[in-house]
N, C-alpha and C positions, 0 to 999 in steps of 0.2 A: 059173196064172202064178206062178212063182218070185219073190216081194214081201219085203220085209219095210223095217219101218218104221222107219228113224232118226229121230235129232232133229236139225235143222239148226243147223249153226256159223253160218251167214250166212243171206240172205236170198237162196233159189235158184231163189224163182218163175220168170224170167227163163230158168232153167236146163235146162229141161224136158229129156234126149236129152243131157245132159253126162253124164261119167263123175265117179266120188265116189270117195274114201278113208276110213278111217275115222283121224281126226285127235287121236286120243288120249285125249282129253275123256269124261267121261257126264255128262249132266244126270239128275239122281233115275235115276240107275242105269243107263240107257238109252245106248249111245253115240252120239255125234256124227261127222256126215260133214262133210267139206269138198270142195271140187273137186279133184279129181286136178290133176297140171302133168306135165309135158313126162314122157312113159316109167315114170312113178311105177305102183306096183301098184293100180290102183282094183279095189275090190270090187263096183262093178257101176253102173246106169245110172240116173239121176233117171225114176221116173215122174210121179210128183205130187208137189205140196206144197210142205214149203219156207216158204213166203211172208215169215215172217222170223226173224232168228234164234231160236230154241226152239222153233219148231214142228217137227211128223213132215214128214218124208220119206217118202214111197215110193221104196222101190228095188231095180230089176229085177235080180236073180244069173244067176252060171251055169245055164248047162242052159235057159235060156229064152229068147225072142225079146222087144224092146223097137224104139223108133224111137231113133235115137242123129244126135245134130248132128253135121256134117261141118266140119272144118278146112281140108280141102281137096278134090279132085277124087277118088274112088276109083270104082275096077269093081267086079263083081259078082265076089263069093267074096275079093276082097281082107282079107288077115289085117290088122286094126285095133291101133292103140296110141292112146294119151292125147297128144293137143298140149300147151302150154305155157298154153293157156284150161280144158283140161278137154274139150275138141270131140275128134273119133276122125278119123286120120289113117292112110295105110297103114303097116302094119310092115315089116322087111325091110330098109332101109336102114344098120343097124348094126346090130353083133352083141347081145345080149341086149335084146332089144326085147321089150318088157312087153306081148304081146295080150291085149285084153280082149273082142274081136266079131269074126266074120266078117262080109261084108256081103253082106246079101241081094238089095241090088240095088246098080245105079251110081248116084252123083251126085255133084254139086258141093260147093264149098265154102258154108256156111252152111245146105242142107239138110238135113229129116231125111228117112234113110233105114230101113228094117229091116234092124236085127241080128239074129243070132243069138249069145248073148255065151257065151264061151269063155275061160279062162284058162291061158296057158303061156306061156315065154318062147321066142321064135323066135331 
C-alpha cells in the first residue's frame, strides 16, 4: 500500500476515508495535512491516525486503493472530487474538477466506500 505519514494540523481521528491537503505548515521537518474543502487538490486519503493535533497521519496516495467517506450518493466507476467537509463526491458537474478516486463500488452519502485514488483534473 501506497502510505505515507504526515503530521496532523487538527484532530482527524473522526476522519478516517476524508481527503487531506497538505496545508503549508512542518512541524520538526515533517509536513502537515489538513482536510481538503470544496474541489481543492488533496494529496490523498486519511488511513489512520490523526487523534490530535501533532500526531502522524497515515495517508493513502495515488496508484492505491483506500475506503474513502461519501458526501453523497455515487455509482460504481464514478470519477470522485473533494466536498466542502473533505468527504468525496462525484466529479463532472463543472469544468476543472479536481479528481482524487474513482469509486469501486456505489453508495450513499456518509458511507465508506473503496476507492481507487487517481489524480487529474476532468
Amino acid at each position: 500500500m501506497s502510505t505515507k505519514s504526515f503530521i496532523s494540523a487538527a484532530d482527524l481521528s473522526a476522519k478516517i476515508g476524508y481527503a487531506v491537503k497538505l496545508n503549508g505548515s512542518l512541524t520538526n521537518g515533517q509536513a502537515q495535512v489538513a482536510l481538503a474543502g470544496a474541489n481543492e487538490k488533496a494529496i490523498g486519503i486519511i488511513k489512520d491516525g490523526g487523534r490530535a493535533s501533532g500526531d502522524e497521519v497515515s495517508v493513502v496516495y495515488e496508484g492505491d486503493t483506500n475506503e474513502a467517506r461519501l458526501g453523497d450518493t455515487v455509482t460504481v466507476a464514478d470519477f470522485l472530487k473533494v466536498d466542502s467537509t473533505g468527504r468525496l463526491v462525484t466529479a463532472g458537474g463543472t469544468d476543472d474538477d479536481n479528481v482524487i478516486a474513482q469509486a469501486l463500488k456505489s453508495g450513499a452519502v456518509g458511507e465508506l466506500i473503496p476507492v481507487i485514488i487517481v489524480k487529474f483534473v476532468l
